[in-house]
PQR file of N, CA, C, O and H, with PARSE charges and radii, in Angstrom:
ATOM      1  N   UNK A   1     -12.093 -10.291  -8.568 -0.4000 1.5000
ATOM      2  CA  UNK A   1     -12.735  -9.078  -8.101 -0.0000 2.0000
ATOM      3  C   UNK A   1     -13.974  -9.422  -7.283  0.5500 1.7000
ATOM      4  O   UNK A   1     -14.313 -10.599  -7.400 -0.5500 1.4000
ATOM      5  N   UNK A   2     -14.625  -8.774  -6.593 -0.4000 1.5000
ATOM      6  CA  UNK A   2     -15.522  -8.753  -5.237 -0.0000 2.0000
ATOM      7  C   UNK A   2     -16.529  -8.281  -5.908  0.5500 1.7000
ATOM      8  O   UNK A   2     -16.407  -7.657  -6.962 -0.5500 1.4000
ATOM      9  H   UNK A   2     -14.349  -7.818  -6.497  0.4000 1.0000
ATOM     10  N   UNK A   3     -17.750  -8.579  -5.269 -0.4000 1.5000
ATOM     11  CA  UNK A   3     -18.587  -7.728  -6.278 -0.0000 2.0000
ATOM     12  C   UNK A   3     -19.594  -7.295  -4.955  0.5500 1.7000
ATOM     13  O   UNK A   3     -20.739  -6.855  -5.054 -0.5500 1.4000
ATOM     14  H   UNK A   3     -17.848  -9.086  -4.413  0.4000 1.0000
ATOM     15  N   UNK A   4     -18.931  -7.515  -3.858 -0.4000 1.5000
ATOM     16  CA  UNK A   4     -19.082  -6.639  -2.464 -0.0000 2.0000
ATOM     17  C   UNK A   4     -19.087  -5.021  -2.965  0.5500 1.7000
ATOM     18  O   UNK A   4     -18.156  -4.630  -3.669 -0.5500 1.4000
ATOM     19  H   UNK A   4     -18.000  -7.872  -3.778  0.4000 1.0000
ATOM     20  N   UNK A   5     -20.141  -4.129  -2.585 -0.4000 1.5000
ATOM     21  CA  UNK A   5     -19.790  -2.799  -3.078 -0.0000 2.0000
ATOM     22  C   UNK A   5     -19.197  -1.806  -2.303  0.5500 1.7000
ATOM     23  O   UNK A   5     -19.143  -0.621  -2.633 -0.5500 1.4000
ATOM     24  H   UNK A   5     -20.897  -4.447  -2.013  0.4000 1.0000
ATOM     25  N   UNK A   6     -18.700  -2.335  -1.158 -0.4000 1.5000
ATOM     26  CA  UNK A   6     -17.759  -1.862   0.076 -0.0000 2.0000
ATOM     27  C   UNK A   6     -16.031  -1.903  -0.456  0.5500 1.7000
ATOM     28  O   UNK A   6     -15.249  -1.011  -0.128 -0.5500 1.4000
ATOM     29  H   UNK A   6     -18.744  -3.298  -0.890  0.4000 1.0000
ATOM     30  N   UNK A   7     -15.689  -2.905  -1.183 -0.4000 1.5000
ATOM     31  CA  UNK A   7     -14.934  -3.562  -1.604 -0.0000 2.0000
ATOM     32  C   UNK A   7     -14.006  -2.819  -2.759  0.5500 1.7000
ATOM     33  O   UNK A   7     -14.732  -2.746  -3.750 -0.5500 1.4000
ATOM     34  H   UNK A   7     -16.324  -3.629  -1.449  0.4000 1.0000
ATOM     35  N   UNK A   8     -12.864  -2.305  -3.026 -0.4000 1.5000
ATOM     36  CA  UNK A   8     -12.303  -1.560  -4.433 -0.0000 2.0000
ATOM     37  C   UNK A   8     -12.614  -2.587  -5.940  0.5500 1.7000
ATOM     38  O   UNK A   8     -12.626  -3.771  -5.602 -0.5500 1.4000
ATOM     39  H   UNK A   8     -12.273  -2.364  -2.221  0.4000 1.0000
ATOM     40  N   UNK A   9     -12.773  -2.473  -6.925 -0.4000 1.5000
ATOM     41  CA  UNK A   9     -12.940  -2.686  -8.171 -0.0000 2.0000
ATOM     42  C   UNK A   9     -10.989  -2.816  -8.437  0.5500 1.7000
ATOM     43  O   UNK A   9     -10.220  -1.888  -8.690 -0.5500 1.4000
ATOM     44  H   UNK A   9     -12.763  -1.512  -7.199  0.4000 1.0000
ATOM     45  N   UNK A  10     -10.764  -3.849  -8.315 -0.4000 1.5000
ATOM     46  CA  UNK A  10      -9.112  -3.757  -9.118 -0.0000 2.0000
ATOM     47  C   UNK A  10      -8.937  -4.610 -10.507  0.5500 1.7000
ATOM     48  O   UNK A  10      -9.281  -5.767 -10.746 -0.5500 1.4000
ATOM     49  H   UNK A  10     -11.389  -4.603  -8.110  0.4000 1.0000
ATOM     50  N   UNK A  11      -8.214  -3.536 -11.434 -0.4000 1.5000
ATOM     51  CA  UNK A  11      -7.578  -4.038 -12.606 -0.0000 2.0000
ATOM     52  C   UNK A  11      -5.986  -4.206 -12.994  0.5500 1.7000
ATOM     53  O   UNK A  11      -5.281  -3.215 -13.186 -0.5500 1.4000
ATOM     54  H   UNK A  11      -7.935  -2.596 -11.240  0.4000 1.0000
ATOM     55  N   UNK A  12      -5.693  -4.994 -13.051 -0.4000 1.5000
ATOM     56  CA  UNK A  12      -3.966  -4.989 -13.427 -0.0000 2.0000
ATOM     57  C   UNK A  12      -4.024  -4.150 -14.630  0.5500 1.7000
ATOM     58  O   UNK A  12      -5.032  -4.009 -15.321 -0.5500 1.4000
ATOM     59  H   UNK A  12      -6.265  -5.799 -12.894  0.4000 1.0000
ATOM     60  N   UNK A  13      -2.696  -3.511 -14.873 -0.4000 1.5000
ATOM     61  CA  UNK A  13      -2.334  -2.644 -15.740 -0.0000 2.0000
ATOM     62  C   UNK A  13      -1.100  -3.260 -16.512  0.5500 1.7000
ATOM     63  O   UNK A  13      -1.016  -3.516 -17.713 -0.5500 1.4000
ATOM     64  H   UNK A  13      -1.877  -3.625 -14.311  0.4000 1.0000
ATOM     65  N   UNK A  14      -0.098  -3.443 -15.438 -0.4000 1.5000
ATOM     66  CA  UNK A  14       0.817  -4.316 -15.965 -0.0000 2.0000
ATOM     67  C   UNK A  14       1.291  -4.859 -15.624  0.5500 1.7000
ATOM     68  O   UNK A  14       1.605  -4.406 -14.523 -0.5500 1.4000
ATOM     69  H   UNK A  14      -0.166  -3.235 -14.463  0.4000 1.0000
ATOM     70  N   UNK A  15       1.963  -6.292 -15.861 -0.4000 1.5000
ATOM     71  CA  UNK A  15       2.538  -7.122 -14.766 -0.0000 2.0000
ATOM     72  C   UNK A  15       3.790  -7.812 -15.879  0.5500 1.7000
ATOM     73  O   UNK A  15       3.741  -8.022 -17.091 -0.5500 1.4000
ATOM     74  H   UNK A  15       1.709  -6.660 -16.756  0.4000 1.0000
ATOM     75  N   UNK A  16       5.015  -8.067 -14.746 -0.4000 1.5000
ATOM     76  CA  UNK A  16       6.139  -8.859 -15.305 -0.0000 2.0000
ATOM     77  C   UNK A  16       6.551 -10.253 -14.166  0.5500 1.7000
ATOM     78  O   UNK A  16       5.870 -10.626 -13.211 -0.5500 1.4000
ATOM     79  H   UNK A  16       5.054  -7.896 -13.761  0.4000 1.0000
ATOM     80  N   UNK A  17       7.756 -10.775 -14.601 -0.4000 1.5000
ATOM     81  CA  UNK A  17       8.120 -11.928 -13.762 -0.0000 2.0000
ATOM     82  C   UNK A  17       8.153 -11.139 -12.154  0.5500 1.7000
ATOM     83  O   UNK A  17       7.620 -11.954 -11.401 -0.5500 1.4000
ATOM     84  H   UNK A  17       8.309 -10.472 -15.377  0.4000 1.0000
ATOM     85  N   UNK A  18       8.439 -10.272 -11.591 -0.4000 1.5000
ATOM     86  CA  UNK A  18       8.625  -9.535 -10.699 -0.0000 2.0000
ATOM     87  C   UNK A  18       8.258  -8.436 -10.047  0.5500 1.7000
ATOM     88  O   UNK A  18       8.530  -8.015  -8.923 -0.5500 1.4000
ATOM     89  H   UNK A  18       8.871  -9.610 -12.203  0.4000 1.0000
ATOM     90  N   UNK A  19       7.466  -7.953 -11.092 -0.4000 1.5000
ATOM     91  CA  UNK A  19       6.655  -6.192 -10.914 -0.0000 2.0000
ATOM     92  C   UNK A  19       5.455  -6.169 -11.125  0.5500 1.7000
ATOM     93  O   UNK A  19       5.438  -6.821 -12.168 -0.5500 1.4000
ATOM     94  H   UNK A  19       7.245  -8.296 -12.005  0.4000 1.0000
ATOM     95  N   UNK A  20       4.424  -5.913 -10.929 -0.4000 1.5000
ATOM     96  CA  UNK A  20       3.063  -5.648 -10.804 -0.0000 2.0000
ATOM     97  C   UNK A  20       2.838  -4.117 -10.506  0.5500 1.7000
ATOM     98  O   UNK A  20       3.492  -3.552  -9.629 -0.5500 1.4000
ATOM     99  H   UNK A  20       4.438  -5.383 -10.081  0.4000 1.0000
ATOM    100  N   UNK A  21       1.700  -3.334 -11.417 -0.4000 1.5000
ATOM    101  CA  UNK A  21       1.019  -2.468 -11.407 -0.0000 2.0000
ATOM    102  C   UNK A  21      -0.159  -2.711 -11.311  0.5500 1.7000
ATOM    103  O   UNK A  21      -0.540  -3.683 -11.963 -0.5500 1.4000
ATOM    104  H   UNK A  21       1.169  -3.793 -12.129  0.4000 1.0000
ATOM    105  N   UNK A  22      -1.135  -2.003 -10.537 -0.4000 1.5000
ATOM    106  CA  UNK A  22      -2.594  -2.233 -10.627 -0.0000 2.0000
ATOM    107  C   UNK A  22      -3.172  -0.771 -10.087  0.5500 1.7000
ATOM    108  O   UNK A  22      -2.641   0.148  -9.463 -0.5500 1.4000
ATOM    109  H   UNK A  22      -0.825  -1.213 -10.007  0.4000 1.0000
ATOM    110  N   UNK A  23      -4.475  -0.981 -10.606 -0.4000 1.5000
ATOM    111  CA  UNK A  23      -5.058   0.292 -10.012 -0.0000 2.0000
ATOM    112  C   UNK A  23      -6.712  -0.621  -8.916  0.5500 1.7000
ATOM    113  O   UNK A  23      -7.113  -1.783  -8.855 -0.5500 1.4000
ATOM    114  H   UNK A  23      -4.905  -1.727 -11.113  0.4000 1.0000
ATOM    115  N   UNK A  24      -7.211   0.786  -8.219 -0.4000 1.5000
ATOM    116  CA  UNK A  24      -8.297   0.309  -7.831 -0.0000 2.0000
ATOM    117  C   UNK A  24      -9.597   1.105  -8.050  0.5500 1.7000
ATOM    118  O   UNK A  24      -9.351   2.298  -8.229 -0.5500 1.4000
ATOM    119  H   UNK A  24      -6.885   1.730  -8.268  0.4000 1.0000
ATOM    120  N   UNK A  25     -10.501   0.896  -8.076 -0.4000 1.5000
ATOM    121  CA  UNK A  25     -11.636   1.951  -7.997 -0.0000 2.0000
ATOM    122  C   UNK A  25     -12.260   1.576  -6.569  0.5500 1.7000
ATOM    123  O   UNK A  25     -12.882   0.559  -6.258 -0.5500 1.4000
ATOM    124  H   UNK A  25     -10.702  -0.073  -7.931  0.4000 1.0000
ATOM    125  N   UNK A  26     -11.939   2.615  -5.843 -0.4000 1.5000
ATOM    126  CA  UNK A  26     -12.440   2.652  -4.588 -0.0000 2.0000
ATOM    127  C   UNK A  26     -13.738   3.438  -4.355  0.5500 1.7000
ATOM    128  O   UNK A  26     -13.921   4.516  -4.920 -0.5500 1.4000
ATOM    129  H   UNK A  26     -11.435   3.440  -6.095  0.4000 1.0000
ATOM    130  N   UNK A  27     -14.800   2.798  -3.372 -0.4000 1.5000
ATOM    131  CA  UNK A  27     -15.884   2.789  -3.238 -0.0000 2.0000
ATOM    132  C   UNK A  27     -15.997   4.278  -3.075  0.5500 1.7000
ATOM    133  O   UNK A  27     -16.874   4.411  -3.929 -0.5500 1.4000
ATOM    134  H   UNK A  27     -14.652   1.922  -2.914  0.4000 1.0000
ATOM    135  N   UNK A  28     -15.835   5.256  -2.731 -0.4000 1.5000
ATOM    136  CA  UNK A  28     -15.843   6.567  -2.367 -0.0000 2.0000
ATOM    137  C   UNK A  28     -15.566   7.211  -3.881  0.5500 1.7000
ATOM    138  O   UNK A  28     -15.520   8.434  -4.017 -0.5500 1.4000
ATOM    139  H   UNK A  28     -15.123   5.148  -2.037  0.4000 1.0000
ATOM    140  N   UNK A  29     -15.405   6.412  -4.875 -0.4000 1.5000
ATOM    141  CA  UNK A  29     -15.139   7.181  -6.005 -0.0000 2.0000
ATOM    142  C   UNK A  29     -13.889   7.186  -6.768  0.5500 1.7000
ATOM    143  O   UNK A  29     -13.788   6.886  -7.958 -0.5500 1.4000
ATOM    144  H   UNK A  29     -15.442   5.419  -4.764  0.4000 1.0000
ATOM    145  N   UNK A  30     -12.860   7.584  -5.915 -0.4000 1.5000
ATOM    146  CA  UNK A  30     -11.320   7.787  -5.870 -0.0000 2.0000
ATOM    147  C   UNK A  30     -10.888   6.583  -6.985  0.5500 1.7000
ATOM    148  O   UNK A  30     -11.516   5.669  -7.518 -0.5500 1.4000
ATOM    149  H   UNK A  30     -12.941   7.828  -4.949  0.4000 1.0000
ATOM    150  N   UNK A  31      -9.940   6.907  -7.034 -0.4000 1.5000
ATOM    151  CA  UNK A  31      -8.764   5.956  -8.059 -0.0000 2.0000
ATOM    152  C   UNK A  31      -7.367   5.965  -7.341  0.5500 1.7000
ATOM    153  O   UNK A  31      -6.738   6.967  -6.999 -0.5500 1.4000
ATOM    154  H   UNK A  31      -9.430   7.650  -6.601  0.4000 1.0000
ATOM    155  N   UNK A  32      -6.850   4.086  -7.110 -0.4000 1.5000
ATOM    156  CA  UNK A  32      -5.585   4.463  -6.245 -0.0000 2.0000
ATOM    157  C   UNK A  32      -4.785   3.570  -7.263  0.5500 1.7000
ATOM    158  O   UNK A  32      -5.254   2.565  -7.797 -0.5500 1.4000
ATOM    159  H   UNK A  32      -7.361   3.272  -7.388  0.4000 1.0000
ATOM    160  N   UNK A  33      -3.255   4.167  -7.506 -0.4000 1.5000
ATOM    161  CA  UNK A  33      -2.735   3.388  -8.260 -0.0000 2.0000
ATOM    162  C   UNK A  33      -1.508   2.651  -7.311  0.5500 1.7000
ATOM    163  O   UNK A  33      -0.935   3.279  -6.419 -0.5500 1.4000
ATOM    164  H   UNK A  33      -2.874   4.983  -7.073  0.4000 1.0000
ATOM    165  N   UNK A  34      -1.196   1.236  -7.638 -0.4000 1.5000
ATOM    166  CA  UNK A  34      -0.185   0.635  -6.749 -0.0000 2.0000
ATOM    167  C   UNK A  34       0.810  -0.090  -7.757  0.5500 1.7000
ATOM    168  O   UNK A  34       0.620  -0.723  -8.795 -0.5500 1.4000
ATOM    169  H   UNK A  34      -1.661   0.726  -8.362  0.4000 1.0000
ATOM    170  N   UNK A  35       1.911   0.245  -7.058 -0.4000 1.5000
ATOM    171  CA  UNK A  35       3.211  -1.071  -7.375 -0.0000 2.0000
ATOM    172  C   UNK A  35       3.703  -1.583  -6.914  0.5500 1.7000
ATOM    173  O   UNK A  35       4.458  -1.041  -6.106 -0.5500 1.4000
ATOM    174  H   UNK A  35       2.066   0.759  -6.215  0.4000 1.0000
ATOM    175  N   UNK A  36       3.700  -2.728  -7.002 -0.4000 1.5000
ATOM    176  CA  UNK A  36       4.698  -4.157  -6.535 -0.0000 2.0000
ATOM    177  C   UNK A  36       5.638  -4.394  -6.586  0.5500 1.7000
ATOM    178  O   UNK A  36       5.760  -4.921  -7.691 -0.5500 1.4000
ATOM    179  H   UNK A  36       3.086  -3.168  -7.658  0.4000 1.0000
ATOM    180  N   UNK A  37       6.845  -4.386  -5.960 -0.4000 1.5000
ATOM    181  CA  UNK A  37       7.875  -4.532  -6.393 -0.0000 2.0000
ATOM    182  C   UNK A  37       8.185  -5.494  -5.110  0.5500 1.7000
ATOM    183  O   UNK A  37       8.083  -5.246  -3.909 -0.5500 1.4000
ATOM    184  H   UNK A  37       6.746  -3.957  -5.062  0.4000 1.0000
ATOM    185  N   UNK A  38       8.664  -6.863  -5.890 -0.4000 1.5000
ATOM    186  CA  UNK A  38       8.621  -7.575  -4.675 -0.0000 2.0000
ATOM    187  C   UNK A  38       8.135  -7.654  -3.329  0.5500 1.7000
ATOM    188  O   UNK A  38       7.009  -8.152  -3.341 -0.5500 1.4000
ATOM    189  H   UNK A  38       8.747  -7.065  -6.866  0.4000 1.0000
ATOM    190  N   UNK A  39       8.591  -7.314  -1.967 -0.4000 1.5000
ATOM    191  CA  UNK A  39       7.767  -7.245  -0.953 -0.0000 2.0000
ATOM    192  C   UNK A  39       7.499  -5.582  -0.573  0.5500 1.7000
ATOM    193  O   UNK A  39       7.159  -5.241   0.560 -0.5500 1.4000
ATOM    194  H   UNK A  39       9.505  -6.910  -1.957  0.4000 1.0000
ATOM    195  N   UNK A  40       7.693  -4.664  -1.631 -0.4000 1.5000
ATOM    196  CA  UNK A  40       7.165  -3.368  -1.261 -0.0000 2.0000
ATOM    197  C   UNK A  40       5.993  -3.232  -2.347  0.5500 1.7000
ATOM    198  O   UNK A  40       5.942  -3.713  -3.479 -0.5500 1.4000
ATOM    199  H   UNK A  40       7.969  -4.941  -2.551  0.4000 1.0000
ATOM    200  N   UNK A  41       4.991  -2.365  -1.606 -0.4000 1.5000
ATOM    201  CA  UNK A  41       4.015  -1.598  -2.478 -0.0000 2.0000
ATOM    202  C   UNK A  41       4.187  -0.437  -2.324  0.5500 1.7000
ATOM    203  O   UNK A  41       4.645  -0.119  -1.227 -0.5500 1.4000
ATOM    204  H   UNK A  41       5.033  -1.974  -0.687  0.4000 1.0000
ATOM    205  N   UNK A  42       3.973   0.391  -3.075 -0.4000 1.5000
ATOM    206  CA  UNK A  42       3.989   1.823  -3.392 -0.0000 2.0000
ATOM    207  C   UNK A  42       2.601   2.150  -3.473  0.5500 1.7000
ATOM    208  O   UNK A  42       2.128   1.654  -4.496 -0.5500 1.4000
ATOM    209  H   UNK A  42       3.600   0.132  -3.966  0.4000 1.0000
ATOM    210  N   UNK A  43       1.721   2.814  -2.777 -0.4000 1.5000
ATOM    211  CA  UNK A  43       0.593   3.431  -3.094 -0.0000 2.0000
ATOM    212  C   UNK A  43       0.514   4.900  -3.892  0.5500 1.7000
ATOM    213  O   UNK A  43       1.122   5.876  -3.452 -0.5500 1.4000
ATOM    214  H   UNK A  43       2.106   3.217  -1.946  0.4000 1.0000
ATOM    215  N   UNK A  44      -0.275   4.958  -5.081 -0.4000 1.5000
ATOM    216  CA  UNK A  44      -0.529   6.427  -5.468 -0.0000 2.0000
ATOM    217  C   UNK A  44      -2.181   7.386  -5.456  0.5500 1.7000
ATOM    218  O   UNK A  44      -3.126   6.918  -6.092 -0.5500 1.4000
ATOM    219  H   UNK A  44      -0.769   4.165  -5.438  0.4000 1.0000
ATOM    220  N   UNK A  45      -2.258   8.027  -5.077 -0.4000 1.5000
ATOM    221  CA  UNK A  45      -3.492   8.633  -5.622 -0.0000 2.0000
ATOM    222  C   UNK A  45      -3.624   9.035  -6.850  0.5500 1.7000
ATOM    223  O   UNK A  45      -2.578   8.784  -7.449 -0.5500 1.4000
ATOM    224  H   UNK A  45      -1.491   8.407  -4.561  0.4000 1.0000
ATOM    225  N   UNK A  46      -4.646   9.703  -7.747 -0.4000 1.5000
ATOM    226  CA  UNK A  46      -4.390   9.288  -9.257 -0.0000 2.0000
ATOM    227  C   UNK A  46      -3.113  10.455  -9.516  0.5500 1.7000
ATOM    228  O   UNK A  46      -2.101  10.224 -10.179 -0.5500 1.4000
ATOM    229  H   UNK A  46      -5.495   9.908  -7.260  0.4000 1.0000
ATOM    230  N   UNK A  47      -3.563  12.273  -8.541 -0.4000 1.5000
ATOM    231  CA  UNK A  47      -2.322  13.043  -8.938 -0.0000 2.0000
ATOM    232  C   UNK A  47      -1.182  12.942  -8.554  0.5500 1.7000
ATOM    233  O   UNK A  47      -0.345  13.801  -8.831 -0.5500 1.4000
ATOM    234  H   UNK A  47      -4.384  12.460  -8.002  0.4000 1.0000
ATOM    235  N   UNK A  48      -0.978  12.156  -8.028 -0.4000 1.5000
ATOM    236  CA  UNK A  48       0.470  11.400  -7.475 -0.0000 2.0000
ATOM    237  C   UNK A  48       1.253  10.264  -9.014  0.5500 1.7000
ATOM    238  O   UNK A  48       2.360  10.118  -9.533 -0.5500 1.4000
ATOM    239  H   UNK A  48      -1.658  11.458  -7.803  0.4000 1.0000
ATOM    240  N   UNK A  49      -0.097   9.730  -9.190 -0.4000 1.5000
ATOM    241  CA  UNK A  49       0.638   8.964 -10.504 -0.0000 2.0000
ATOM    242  C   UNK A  49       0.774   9.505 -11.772  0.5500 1.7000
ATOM    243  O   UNK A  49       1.650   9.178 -12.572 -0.5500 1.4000
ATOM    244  H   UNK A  49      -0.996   9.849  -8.768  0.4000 1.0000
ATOM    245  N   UNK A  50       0.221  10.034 -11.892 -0.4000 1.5000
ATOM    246  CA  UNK A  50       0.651  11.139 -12.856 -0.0000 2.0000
ATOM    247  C   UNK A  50       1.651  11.495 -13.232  0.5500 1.7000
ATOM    248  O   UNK A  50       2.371  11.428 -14.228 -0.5500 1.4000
ATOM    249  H   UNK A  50      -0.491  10.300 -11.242  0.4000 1.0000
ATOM    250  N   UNK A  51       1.608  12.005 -12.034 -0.4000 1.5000
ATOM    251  CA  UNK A  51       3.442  13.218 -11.615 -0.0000 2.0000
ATOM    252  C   UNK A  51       4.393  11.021 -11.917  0.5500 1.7000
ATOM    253  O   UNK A  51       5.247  10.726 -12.753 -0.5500 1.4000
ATOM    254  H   UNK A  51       1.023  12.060 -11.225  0.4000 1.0000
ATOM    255  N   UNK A  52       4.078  10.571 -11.419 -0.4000 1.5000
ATOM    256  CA  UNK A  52       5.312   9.460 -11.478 -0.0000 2.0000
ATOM    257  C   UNK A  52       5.054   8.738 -12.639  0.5500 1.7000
ATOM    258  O   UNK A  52       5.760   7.729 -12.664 -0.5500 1.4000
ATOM    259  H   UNK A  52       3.384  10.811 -10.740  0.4000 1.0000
ATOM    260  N   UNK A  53       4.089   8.877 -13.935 -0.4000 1.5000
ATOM    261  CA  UNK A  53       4.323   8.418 -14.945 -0.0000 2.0000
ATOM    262  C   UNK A  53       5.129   9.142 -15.713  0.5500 1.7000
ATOM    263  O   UNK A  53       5.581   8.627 -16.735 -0.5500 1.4000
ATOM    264  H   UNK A  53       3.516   9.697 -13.916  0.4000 1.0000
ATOM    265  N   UNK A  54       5.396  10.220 -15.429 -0.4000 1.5000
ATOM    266  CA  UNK A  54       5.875  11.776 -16.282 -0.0000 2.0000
ATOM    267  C   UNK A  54       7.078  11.278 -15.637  0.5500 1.7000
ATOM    268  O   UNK A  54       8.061  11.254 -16.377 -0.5500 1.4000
ATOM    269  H   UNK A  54       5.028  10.638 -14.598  0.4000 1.0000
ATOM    270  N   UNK A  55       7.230  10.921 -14.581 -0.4000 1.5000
ATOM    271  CA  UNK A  55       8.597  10.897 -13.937 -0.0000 2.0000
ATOM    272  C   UNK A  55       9.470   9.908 -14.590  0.5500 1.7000
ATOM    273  O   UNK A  55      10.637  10.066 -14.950 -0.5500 1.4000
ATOM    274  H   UNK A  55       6.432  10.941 -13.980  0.4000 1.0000
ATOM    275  N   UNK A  56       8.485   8.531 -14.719 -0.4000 1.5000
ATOM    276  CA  UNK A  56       9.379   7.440 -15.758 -0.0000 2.0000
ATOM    277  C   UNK A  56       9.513   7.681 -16.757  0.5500 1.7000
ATOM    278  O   UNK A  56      10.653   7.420 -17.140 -0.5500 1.4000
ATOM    279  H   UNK A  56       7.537   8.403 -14.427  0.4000 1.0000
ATOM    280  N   UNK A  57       8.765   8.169 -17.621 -0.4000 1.5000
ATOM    281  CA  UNK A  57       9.105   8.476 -19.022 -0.0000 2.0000
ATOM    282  C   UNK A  57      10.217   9.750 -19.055  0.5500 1.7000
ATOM    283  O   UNK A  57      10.290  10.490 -20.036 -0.5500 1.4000
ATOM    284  H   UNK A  57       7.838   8.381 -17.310  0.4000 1.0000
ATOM    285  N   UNK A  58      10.932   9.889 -18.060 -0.4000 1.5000
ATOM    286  CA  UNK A  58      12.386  10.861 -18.430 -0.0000 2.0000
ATOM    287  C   UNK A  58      13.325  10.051 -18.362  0.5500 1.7000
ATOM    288  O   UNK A  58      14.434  10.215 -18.871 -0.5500 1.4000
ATOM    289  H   UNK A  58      10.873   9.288 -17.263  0.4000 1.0000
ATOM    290  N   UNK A  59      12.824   8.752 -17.486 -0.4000 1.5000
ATOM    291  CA  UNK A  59      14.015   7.995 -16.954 -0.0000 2.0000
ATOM    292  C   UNK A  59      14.766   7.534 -18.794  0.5500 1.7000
ATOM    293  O   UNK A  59      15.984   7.708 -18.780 -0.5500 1.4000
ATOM    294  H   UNK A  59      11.924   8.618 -17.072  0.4000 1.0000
ATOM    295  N   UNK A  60      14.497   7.276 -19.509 -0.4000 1.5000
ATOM    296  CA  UNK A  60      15.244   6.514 -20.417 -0.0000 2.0000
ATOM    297  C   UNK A  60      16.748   6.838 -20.444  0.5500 1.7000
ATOM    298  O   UNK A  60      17.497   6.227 -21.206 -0.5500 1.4000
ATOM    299  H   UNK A  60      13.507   7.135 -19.520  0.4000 1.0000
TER
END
């Protein structure tokens, strides 16, 4: 992490052999959540992830 204050604050959330979740705290305040999935990222804003954590937890 950067300790530049221009810079997002990132924490992993969860990570596997292949998948990565992380979030960021971006300087403006905001919260962006991302996933990795091999060579794609998915960007979320926090009410975007929300709606797609609700979304995985139907998947079972």
């Amino acid at each position: 992490m950067s300790n530049n204050q221009d810079e997002p604050q990132t924490q992993t959330i969860a990570e596997t052999e292949n998948f990565l979740a992380w979030k960021a705290e971006e300087p403006d305040g905001e919260t962006t959540y991302h996933i990795e999935l091999n060579n794609v990222t998915v960007h979320f804003f926090s009410e975007e992830w929300k709606e797609f954590i609700e979304l995985t937890r139907e998947l079972k």
